[in-house]
KELO-942217 format. One record per residue: residue in three letters; chain; z, x negated, y of N, C-alpha, C, O, CB in turn. Coordinates in Angstrom, 1 decimal. Glycine has a CB too. Layout:
<fikols>
 res chain     nZ     nX     nY    caZ    caX    caY     cZ     cX     cY     oZ     oX     oY    cbZ    cbX    cbY
 ALA     A      Z      X      Y      Z      X      Y      Z      X      Y      Z      X      Y      Z      X      Y
...
</fikols>
This chain:
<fikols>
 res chain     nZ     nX     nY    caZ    caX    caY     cZ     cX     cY     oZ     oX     oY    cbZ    cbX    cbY
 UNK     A  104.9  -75.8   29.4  105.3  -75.1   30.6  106.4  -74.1   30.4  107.3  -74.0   31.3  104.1  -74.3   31.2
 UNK     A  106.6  -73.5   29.2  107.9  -72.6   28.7  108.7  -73.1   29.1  109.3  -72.6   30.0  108.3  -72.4   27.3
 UNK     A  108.8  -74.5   28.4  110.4  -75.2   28.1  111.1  -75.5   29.5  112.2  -75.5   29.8  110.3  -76.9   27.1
 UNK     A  109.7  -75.9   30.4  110.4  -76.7   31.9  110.4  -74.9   32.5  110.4  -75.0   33.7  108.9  -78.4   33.2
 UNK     A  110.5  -73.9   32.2  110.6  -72.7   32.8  112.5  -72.5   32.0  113.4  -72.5   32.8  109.1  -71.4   32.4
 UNK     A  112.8  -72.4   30.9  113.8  -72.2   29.9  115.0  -73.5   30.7  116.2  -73.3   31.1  113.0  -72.6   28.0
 UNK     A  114.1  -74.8   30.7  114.9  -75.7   31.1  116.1  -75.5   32.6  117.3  -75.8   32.8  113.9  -76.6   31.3
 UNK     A  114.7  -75.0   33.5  114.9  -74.6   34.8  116.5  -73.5   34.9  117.6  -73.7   35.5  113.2  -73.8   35.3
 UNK     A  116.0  -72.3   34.2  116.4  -71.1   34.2  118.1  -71.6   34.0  119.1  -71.3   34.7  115.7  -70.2   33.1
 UNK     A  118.0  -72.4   32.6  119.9  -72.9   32.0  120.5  -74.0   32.8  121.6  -74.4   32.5  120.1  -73.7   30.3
 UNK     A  119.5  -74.6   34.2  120.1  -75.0   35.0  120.7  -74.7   36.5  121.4  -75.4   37.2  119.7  -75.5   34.9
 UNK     A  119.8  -73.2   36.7  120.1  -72.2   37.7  121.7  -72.1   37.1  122.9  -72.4   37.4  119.0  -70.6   37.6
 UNK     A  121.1  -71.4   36.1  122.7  -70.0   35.3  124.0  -71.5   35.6  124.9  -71.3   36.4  122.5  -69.2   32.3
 UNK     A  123.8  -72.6   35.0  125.0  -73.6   35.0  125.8  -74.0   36.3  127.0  -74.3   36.4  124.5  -74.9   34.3
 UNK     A  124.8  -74.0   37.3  125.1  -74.6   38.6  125.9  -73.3   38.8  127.0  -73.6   38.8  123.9  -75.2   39.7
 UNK     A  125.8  -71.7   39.0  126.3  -70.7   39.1  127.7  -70.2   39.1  128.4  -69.5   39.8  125.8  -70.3   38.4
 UNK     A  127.5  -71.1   37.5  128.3  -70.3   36.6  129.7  -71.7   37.0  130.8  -71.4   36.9  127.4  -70.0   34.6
 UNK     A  129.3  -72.9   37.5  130.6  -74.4   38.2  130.9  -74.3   39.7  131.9  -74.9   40.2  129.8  -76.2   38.2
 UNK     A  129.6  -73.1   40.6  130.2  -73.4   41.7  131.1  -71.9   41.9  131.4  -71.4   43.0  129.0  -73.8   42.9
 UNK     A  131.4  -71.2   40.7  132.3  -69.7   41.3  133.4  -69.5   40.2  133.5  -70.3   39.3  131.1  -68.0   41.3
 UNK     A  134.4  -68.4   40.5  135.2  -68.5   39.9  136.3  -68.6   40.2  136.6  -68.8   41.4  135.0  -69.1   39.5
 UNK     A  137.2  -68.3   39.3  138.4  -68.9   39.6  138.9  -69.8   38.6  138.2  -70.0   37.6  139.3  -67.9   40.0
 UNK     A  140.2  -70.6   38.8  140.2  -71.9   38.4  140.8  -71.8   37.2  141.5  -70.9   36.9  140.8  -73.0   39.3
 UNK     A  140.5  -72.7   36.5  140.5  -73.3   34.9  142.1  -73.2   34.7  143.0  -73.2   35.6  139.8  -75.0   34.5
 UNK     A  142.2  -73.2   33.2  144.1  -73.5   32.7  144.5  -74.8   33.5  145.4  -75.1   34.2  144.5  -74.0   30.6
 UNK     A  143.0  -75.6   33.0  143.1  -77.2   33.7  143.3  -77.5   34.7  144.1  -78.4   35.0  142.2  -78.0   33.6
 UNK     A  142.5  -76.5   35.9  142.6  -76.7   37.2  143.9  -76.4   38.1  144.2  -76.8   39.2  141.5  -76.0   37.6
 UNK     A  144.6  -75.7   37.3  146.0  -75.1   37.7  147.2  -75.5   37.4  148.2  -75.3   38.0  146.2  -73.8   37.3
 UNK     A  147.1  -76.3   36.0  147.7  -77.5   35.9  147.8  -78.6   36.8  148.9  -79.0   37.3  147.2  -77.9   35.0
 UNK     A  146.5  -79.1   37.1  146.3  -79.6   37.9  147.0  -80.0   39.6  147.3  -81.1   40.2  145.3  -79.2   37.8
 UNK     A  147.1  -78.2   40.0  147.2  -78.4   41.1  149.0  -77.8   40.9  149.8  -77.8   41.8  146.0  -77.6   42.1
 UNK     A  149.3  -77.6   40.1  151.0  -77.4   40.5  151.3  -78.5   39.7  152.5  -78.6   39.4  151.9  -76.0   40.0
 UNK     A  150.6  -79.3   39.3  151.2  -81.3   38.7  151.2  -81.6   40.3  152.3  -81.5   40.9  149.7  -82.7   37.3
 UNK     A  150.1  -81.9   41.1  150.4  -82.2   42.5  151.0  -82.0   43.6  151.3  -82.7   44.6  149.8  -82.2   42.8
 UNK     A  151.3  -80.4   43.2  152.4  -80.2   44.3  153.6  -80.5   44.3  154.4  -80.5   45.3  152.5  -78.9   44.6
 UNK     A  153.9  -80.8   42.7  155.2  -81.0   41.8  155.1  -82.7   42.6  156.2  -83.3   43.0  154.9  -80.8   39.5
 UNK     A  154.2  -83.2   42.8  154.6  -84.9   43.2  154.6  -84.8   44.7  155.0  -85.8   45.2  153.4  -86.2   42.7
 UNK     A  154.1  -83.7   45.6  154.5  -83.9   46.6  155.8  -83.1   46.8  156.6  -83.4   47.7  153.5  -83.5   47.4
 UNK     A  156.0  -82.5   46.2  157.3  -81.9   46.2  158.6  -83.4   46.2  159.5  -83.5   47.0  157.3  -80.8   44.5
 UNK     A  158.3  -84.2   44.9  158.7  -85.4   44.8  159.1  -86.3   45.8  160.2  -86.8   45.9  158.0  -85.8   44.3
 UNK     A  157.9  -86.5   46.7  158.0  -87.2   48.1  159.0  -87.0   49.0  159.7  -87.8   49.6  157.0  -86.9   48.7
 UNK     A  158.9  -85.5   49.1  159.8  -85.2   50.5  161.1  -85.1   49.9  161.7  -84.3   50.6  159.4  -83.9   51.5
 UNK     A  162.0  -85.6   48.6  162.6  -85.7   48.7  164.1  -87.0   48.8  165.3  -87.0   48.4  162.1  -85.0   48.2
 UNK     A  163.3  -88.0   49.6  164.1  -88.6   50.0  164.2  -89.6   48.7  165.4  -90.0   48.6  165.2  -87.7   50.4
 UNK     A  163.5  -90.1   47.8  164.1  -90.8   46.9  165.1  -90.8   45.6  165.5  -91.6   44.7  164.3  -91.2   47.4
 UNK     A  165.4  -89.0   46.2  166.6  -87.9   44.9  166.2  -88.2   43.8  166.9  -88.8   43.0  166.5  -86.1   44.7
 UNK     A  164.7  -87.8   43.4  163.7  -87.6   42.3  162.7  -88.6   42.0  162.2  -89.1   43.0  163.0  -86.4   42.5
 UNK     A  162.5  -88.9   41.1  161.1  -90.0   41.1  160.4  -89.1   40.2  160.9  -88.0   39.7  161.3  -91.9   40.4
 UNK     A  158.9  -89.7   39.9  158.1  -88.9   39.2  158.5  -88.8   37.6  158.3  -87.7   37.1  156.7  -89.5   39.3
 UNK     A  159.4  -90.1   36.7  160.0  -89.8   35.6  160.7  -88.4   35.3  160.8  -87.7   34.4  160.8  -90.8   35.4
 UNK     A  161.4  -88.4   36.8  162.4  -87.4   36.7  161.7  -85.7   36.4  162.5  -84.8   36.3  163.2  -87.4   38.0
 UNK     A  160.2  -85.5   36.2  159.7  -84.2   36.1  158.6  -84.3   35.2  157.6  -85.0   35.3  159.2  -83.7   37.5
 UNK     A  158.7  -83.5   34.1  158.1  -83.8   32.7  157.2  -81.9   32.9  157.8  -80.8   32.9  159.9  -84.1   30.9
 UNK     A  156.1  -82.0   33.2  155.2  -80.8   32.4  155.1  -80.8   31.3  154.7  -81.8   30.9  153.9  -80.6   32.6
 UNK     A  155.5  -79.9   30.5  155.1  -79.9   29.1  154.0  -78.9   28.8  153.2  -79.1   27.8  156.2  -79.7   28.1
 UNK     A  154.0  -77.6   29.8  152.6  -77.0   29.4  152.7  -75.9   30.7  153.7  -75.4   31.3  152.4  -76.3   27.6
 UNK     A  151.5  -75.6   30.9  150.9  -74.6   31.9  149.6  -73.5   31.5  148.4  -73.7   31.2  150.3  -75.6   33.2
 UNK     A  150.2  -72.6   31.5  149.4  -71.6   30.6  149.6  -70.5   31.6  150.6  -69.9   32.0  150.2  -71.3   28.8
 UNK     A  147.6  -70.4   32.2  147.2  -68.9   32.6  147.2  -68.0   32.0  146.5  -67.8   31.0  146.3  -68.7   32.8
 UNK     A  147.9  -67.1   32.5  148.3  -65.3   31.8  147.0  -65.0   32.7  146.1  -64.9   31.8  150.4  -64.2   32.5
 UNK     A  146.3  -64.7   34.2  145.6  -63.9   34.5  145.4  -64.7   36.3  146.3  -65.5   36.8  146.3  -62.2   34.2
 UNK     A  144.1  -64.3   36.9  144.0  -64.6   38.1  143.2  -63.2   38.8  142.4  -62.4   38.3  143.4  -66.0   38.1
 UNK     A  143.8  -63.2   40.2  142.8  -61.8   40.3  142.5  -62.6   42.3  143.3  -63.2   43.0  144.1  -59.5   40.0
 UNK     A  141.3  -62.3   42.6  141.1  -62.8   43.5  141.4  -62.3   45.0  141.0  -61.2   45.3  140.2  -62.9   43.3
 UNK     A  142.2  -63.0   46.0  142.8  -62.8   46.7  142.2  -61.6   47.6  141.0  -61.8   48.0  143.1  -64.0   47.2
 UNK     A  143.0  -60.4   48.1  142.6  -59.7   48.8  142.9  -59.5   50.6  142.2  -59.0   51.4  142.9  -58.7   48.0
 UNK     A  144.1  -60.2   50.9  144.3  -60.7   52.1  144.3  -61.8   52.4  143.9  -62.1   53.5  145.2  -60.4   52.4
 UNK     A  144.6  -62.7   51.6  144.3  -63.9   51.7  143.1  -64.5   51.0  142.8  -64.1   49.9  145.4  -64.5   51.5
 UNK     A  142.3  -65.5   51.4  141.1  -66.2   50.4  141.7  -66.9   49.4  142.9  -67.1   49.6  140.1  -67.3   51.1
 UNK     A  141.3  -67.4   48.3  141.7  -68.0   47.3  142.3  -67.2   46.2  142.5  -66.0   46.6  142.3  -69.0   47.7
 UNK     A  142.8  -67.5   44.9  143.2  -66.8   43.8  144.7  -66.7   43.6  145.3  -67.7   43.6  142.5  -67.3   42.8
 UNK     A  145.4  -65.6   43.3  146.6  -65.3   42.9  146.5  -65.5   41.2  145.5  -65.1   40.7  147.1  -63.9   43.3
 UNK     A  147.3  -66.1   40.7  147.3  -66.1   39.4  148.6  -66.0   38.7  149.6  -66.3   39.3  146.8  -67.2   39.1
 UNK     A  148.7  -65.6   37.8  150.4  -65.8   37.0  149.6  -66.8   36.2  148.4  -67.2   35.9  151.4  -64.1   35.8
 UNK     A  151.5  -67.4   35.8  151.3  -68.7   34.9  152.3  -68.5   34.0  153.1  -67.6   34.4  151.4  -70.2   35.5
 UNK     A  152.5  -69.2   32.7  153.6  -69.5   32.1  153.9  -71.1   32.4  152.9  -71.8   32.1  153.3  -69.0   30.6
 UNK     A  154.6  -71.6   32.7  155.4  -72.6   32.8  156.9  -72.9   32.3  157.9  -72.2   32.3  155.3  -72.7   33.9
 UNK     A  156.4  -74.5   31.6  157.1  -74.9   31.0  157.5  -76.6   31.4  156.8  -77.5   30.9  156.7  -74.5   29.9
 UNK     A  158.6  -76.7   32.2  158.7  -78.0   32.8  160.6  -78.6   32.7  161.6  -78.0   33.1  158.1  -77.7   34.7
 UNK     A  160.4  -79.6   32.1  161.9  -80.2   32.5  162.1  -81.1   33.7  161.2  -81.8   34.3  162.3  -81.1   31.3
 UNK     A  163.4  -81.1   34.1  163.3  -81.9   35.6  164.8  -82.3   35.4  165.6  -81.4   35.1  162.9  -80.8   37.3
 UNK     A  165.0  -83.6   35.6  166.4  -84.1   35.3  166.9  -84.5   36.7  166.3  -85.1   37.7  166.4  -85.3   34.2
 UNK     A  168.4  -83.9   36.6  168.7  -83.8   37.6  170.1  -84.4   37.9  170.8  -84.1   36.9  168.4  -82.5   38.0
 UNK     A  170.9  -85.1   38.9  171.3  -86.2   39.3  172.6  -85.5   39.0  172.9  -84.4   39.6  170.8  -86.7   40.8
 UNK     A  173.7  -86.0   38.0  175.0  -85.6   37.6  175.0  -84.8   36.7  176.0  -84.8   35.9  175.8  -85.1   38.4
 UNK     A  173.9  -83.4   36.3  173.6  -82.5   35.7  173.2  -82.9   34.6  173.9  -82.7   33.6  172.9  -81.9   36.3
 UNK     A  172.0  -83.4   34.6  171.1  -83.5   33.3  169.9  -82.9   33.6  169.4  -82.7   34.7  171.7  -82.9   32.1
 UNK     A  169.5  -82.6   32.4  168.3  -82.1   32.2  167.8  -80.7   32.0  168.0  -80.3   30.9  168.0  -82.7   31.4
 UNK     A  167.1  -79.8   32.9  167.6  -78.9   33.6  165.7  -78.1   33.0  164.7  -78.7   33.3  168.3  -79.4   35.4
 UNK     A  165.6  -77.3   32.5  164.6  -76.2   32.0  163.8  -75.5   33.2  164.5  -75.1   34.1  165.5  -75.0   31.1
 UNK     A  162.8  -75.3   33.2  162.4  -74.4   33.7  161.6  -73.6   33.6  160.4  -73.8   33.9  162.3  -74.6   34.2
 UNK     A  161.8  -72.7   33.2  160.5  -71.5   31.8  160.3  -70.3   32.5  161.0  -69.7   33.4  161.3  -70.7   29.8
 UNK     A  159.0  -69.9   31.9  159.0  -68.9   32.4  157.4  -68.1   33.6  156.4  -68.8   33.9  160.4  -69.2   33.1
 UNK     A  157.6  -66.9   33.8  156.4  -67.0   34.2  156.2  -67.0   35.8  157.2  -67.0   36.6  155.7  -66.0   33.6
 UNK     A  155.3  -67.1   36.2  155.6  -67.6   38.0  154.1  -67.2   38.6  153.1  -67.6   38.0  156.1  -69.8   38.4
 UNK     A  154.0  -66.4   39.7  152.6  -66.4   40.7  152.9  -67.6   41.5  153.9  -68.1   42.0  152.3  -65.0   41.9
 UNK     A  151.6  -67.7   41.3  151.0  -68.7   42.3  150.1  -68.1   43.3  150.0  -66.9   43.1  150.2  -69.9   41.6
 UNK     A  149.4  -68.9   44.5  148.1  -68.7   44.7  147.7  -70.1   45.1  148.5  -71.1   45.2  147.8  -67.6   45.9
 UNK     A  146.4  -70.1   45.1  145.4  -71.2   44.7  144.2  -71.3   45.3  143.4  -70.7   44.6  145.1  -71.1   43.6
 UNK     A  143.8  -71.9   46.3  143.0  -72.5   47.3  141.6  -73.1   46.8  142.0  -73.9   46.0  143.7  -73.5   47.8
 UNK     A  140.2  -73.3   46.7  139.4  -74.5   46.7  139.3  -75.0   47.5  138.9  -74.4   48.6  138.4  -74.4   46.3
 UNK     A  139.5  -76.4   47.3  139.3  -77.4   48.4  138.1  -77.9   47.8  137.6  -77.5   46.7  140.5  -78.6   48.7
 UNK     A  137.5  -79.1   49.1  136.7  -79.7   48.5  137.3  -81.7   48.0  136.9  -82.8   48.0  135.5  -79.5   49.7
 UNK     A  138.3  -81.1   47.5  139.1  -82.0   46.7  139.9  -81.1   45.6  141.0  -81.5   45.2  140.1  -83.0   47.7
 UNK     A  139.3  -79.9   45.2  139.8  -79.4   44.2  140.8  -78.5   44.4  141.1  -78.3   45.6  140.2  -80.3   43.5
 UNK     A  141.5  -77.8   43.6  142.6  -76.3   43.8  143.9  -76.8   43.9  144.5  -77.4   43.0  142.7  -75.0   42.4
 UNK     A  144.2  -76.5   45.4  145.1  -76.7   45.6  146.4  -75.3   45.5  146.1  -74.1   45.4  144.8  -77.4   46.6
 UNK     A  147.7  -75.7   45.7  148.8  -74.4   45.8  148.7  -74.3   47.2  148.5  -75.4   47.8  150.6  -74.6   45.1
 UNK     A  149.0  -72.9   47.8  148.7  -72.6   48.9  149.9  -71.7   48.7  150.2  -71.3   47.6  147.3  -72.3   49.3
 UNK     A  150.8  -71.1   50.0  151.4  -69.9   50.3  150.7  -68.7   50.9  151.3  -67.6   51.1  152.3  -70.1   51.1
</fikols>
């Protein structure tokens, strides 16, 4: 009877601890890789997806939205984007976001 009480308890705390929060290095990756390909889209065929290389997305901090719902976060970002006569063009550095839960996952929001 312990174990299915112990069992119970680390499956309360787990469900808890997946439905709150704010979102992962991964999840923020995630969602500025997708906005990066919708970004892609509306541009007329300028850019294709080759043309935009993440090389890394690294959370500095998130603090939870006080006028708006969802999470503000800083990031470090590190992305190349090659660009038409130019070359290949850097973009470093650190950047707020804010960040949404959908029920298709964190999206970038204004």
């Amino acid at each position: 009877m312990q174990i299915v009480k112990v069992l119970f308890l680390l499956l309360a705390v787990s469900q808890l601890v997946a439905c709150s929060g704010e979102p992962t290095e991964s999840e923020i990756a995630e969602a500025v890789k997708n906005q990066l390909e919708l970004q892609l889209k509306s541009t007329a065929g300028i850019f294709n997806e080759d043309d935009i290389s993440i090389n890394s997305v690294k959370k500095i901090a998130c603090t939870e939205g006080i006028e708006k719902s969802g999470y503000h976060c800083d990031i470090n970002v590190d992305i190349d984007i090659k660009m038409p006569f130019i070359g290949t063009q850097k973009q470093q550095g650190i950047q707020s976001i804010r960040l949404v839960k959908t029920d298709s996952g964190w999206k970038t929001a204004r």
